[in-house]
N, CA, C and O atoms as CSV, one atom per row, in Angstrom:
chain,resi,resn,atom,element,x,y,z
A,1,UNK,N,N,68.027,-117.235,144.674
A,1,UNK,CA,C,68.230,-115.924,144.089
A,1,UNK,C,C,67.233,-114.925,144.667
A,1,UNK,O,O,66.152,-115.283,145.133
A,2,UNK,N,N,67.726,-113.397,144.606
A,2,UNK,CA,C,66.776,-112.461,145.117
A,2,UNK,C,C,65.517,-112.264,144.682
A,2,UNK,O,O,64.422,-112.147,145.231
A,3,UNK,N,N,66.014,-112.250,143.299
A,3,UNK,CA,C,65.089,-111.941,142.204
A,3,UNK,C,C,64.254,-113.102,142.188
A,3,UNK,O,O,63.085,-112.852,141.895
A,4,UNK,N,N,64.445,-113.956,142.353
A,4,UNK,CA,C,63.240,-115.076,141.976
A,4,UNK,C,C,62.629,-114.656,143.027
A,4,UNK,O,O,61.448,-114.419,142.776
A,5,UNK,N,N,62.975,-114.424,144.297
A,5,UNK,CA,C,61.829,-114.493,145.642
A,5,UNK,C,C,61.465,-112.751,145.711
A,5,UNK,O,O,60.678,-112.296,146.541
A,6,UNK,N,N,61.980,-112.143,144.980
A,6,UNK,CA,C,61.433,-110.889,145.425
A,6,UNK,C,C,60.600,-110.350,143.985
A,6,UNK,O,O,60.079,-109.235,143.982
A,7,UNK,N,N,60.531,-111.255,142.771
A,7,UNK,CA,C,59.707,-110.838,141.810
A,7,UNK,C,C,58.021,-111.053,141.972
A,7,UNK,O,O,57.304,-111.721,142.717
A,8,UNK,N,N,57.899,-110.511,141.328
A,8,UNK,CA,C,56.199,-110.128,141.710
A,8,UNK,C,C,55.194,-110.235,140.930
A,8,UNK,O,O,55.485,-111.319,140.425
A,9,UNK,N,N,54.386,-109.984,140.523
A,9,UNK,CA,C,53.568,-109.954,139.142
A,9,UNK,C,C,51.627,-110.233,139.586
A,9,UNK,O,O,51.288,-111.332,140.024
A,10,UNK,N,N,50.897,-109.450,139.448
A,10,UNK,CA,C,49.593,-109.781,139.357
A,10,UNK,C,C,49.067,-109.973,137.967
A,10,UNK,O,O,48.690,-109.116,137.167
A,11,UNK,N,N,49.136,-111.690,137.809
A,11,UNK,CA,C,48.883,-112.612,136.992
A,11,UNK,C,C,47.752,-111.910,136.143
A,11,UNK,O,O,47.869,-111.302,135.078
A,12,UNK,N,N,46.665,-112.147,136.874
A,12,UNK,CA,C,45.034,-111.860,136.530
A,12,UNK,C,C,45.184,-110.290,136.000
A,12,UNK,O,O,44.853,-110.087,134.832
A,13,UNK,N,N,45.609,-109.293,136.702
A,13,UNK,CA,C,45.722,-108.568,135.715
A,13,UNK,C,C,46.574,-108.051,134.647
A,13,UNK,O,O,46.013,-107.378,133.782
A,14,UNK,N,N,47.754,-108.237,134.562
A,14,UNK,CA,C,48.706,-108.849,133.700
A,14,UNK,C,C,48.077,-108.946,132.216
A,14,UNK,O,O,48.158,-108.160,131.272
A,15,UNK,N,N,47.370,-110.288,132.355
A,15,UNK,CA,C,46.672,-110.951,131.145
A,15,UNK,C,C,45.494,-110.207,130.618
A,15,UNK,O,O,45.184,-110.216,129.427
A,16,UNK,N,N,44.828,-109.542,131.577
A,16,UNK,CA,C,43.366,-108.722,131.297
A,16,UNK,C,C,43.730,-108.625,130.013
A,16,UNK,O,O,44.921,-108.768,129.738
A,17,UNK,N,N,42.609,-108.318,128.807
A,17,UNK,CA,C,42.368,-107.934,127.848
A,17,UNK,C,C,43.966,-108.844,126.490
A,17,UNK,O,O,44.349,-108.291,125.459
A,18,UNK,N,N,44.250,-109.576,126.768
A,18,UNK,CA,C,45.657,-109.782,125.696
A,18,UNK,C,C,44.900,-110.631,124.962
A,18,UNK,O,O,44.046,-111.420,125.364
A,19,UNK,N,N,45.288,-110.407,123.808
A,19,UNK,CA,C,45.311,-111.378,122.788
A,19,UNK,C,C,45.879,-112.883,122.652
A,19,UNK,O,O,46.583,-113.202,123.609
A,20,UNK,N,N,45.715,-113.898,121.636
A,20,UNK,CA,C,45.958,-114.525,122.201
A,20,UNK,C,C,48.066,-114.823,122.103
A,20,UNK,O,O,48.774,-115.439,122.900
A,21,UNK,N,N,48.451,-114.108,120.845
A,21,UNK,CA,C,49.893,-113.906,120.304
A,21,UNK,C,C,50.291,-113.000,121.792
A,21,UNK,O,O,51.407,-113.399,122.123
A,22,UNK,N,N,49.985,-112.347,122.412
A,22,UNK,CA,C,49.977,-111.283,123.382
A,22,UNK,C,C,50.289,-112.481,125.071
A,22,UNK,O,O,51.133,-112.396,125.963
A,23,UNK,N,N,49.263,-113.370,124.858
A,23,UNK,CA,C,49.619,-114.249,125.958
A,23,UNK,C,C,50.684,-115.016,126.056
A,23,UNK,O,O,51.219,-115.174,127.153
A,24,UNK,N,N,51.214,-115.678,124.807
A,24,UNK,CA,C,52.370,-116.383,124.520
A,24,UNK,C,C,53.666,-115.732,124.919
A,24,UNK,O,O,54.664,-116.132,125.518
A,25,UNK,N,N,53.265,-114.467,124.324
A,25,UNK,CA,C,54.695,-113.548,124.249
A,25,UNK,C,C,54.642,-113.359,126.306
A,25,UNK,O,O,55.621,-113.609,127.009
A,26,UNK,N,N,53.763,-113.053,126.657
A,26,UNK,CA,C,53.649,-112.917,128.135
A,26,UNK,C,C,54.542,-113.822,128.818
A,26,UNK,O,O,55.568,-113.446,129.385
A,27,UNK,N,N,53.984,-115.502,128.735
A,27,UNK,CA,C,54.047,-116.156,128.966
A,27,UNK,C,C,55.685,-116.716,128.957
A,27,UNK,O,O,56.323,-117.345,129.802
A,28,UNK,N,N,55.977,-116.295,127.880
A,28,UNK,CA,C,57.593,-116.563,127.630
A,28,UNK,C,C,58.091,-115.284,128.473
A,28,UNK,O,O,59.031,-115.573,129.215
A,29,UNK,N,N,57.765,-114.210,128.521
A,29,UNK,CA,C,58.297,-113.393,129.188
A,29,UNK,C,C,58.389,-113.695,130.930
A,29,UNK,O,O,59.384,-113.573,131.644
A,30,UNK,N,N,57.183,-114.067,131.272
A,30,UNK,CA,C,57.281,-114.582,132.803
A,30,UNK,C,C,58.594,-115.721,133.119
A,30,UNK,O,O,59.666,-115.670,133.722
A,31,UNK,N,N,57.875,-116.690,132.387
A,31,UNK,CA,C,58.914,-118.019,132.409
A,31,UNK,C,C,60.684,-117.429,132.218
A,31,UNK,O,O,61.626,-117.934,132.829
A,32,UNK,N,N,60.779,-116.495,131.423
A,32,UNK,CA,C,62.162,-116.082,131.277
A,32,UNK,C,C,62.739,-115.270,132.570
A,32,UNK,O,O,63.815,-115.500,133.121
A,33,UNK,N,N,61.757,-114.237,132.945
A,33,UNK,CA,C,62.149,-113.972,134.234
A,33,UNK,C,C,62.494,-114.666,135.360
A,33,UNK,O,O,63.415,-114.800,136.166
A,34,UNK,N,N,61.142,-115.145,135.040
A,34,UNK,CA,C,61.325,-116.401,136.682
A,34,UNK,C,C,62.931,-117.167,136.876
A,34,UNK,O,O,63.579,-117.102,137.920
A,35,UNK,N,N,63.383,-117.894,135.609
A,35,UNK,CA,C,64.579,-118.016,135.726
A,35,UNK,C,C,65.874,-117.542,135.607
A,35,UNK,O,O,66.854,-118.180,135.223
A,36,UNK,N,N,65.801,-115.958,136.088
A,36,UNK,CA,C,67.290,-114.837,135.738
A,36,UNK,C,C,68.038,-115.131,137.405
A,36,UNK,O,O,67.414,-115.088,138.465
A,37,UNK,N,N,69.058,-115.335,137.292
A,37,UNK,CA,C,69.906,-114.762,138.620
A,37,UNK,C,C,69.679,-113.623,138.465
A,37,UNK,O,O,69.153,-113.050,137.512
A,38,UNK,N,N,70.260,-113.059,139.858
A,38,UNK,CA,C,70.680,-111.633,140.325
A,38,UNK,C,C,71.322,-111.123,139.209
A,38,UNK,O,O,70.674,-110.287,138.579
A,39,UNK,N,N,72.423,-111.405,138.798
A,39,UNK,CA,C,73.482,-110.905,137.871
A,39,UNK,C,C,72.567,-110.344,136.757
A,39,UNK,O,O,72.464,-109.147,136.489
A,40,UNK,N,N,71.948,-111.305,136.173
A,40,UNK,CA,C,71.479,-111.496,135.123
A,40,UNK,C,C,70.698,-110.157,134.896
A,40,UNK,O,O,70.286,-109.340,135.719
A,41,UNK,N,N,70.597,-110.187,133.129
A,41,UNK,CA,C,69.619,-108.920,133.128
A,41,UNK,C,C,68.758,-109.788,131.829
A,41,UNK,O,O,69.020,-110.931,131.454
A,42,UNK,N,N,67.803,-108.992,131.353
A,42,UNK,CA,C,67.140,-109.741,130.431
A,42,UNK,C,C,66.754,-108.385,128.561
A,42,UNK,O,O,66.020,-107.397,128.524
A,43,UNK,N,N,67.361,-108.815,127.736
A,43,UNK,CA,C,67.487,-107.783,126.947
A,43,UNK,C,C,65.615,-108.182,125.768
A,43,UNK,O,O,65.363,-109.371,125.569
A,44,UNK,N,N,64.986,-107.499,125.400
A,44,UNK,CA,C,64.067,-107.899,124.493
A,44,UNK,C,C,63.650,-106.963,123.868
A,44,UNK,O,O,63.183,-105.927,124.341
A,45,UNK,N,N,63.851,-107.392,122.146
A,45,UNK,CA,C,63.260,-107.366,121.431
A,45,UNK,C,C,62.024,-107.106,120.898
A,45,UNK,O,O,61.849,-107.977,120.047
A,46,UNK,N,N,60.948,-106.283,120.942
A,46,UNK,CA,C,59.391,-106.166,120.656
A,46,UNK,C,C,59.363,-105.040,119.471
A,46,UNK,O,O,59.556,-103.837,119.295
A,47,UNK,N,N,58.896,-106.541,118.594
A,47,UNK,CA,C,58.633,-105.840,117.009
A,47,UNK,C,C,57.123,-105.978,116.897
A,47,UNK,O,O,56.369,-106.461,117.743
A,48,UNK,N,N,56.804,-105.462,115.686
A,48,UNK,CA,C,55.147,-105.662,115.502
A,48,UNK,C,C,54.517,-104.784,114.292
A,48,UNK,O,O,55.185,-103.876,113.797
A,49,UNK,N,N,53.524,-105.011,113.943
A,49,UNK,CA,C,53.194,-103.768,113.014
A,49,UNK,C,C,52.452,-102.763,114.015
A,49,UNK,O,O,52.050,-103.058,115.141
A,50,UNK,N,N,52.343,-101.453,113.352
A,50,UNK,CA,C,51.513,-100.425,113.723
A,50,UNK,C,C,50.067,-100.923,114.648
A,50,UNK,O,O,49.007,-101.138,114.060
A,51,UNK,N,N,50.172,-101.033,115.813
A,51,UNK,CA,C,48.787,-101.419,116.402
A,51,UNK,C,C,48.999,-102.865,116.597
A,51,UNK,O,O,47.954,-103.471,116.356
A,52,UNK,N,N,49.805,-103.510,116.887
A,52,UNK,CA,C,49.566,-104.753,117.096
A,52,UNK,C,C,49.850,-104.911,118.539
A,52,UNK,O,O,49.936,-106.085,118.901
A,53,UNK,N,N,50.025,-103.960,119.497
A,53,UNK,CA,C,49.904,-103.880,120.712
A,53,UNK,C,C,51.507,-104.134,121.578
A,53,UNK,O,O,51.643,-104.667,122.680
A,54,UNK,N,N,52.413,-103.668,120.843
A,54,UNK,CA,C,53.853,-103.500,121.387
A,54,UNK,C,C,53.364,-102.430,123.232
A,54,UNK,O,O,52.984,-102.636,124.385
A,55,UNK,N,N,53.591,-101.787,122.686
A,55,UNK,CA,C,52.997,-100.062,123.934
A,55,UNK,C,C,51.879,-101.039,124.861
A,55,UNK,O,O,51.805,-100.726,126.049
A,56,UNK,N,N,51.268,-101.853,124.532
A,56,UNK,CA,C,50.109,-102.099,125.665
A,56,UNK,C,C,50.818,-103.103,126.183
A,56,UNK,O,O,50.822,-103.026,127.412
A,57,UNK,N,N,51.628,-104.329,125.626
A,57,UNK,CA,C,52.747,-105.325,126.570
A,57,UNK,C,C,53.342,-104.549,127.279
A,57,UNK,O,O,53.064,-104.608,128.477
A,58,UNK,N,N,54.233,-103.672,126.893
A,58,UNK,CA,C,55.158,-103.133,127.982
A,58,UNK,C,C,54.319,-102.473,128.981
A,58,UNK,O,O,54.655,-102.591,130.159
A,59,UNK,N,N,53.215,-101.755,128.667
A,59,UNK,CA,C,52.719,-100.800,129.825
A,59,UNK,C,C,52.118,-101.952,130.891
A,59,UNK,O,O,52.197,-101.742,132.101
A,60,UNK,N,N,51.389,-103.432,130.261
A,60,UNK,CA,C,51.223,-104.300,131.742
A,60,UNK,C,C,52.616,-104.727,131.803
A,60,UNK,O,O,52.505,-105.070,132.979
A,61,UNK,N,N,53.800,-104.991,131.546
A,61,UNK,CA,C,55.107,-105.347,132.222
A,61,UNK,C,C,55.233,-104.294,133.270
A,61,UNK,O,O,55.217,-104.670,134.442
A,62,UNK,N,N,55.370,-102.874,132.972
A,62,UNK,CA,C,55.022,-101.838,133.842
A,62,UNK,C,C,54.667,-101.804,134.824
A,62,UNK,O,O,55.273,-102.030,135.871
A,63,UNK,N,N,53.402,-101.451,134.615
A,63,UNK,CA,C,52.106,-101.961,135.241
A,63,UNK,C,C,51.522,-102.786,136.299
A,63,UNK,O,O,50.651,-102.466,137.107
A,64,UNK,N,N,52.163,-103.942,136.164
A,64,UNK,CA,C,51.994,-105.050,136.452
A,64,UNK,C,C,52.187,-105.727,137.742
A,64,UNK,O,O,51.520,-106.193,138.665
A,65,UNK,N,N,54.250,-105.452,137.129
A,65,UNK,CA,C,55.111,-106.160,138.278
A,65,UNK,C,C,56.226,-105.255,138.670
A,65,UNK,O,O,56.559,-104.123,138.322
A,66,UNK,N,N,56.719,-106.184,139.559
A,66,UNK,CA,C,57.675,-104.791,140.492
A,66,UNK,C,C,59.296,-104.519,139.785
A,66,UNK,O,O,60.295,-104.184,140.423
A,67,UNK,N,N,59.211,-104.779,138.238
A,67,UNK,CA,C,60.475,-104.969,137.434
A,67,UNK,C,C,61.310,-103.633,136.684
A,67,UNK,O,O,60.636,-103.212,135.744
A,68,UNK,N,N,62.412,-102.984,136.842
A,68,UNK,CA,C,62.899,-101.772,137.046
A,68,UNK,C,C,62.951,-102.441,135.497
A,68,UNK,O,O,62.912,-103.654,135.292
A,69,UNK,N,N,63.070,-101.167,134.202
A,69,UNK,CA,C,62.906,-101.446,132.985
A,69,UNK,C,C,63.606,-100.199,132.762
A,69,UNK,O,O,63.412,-99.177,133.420
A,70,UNK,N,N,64.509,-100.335,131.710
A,70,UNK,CA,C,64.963,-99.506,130.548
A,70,UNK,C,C,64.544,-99.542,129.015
A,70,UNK,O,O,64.780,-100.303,128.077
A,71,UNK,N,N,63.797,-98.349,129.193
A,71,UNK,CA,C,62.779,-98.560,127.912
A,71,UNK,C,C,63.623,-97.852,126.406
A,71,UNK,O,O,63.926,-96.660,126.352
A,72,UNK,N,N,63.864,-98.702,125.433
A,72,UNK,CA,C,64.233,-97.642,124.012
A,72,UNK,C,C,63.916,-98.248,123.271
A,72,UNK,O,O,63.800,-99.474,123.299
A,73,UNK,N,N,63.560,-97.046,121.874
A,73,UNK,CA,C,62.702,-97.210,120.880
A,73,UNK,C,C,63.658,-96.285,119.792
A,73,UNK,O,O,64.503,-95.416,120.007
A,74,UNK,N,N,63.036,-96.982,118.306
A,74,UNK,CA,C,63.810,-96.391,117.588
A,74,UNK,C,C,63.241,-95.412,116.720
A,74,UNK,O,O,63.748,-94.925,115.709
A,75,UNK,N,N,61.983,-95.151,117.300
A,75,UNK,CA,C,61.057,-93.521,116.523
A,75,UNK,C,C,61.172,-92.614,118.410
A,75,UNK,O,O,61.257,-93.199,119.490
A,76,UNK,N,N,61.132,-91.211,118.175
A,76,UNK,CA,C,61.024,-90.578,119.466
A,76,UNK,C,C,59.388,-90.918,119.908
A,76,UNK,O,O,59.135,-91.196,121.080
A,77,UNK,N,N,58.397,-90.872,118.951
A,77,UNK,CA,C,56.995,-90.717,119.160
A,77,UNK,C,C,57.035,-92.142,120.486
A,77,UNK,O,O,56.459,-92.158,121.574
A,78,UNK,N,N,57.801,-93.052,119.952
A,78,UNK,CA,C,57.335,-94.407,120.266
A,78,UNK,C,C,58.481,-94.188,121.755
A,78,UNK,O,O,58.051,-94.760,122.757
A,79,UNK,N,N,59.323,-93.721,121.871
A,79,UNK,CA,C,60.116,-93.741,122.980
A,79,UNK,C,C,59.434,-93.040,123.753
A,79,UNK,O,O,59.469,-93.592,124.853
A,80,UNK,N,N,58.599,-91.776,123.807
A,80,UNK,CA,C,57.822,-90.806,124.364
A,80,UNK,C,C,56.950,-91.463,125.179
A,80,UNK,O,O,56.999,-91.257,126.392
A,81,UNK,N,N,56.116,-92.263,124.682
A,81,UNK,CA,C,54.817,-92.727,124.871
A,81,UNK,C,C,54.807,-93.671,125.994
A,81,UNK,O,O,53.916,-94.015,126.771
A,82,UNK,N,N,56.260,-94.053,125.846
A,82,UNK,CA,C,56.528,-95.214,127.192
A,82,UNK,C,C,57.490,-94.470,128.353
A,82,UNK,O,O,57.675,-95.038,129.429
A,83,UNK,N,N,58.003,-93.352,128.104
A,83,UNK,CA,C,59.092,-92.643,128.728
A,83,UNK,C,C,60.344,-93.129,128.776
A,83,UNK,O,O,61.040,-93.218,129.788
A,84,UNK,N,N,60.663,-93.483,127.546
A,84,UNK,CA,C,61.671,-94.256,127.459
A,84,UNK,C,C,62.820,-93.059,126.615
A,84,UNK,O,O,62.868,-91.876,126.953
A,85,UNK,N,N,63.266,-93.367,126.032
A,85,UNK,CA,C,64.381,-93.027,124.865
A,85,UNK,C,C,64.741,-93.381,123.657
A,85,UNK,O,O,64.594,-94.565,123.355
A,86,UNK,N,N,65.183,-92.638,122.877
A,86,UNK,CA,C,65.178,-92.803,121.751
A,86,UNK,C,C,66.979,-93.327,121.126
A,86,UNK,O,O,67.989,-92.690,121.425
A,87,UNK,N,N,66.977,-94.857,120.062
A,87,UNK,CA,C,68.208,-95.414,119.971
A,87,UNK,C,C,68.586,-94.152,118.755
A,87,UNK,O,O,67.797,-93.282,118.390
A,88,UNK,N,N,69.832,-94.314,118.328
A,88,UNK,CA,C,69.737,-93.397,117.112
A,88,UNK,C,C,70.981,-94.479,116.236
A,88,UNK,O,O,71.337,-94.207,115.090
């Protein structure tokens, strides 16, 4: 697949600063990528309370690796912040 050989990711910084619920969730997130075909897309879910670091996962997914993302949120504040959009 393309995607397996053309995905990317700097590990070490990636992980900088995560918690340890923060690494797991990472961790499943890599492993899930790693195995998408081409076709494939990958849909997720990121709930949390106020401050539990939703906005700082996505910004190292961002950040990170070379992965085209469609970002939406269901407050505008929270769609803003990532440049994403708002669901209604």
């Amino acid at each position: 697949s393309n995607l397996r050989k053309s995905f990317d990711v700097d590990e070490e910084k990636f992980y900088e600063g995560f918690l340890s619920d923060q690494k797991v969730a990472g961790d499943y997130f890599l492993k899930k990528i790693r195995t998408l075909n081409d076709d494939d897309q990958l849909l997720m879910l990121l709930h949390g309370q106020p401050g539990s670091g939703k906005t700082f996962f996505v910004e190292r997914i961002r950040d990170y690796t070379n992965l085209r993302m469609k970002i939406t949120a269901s407050s505008g504040i929270a769609g803003m912040s990532l440049g994403g959009s708002t669901l209604d």
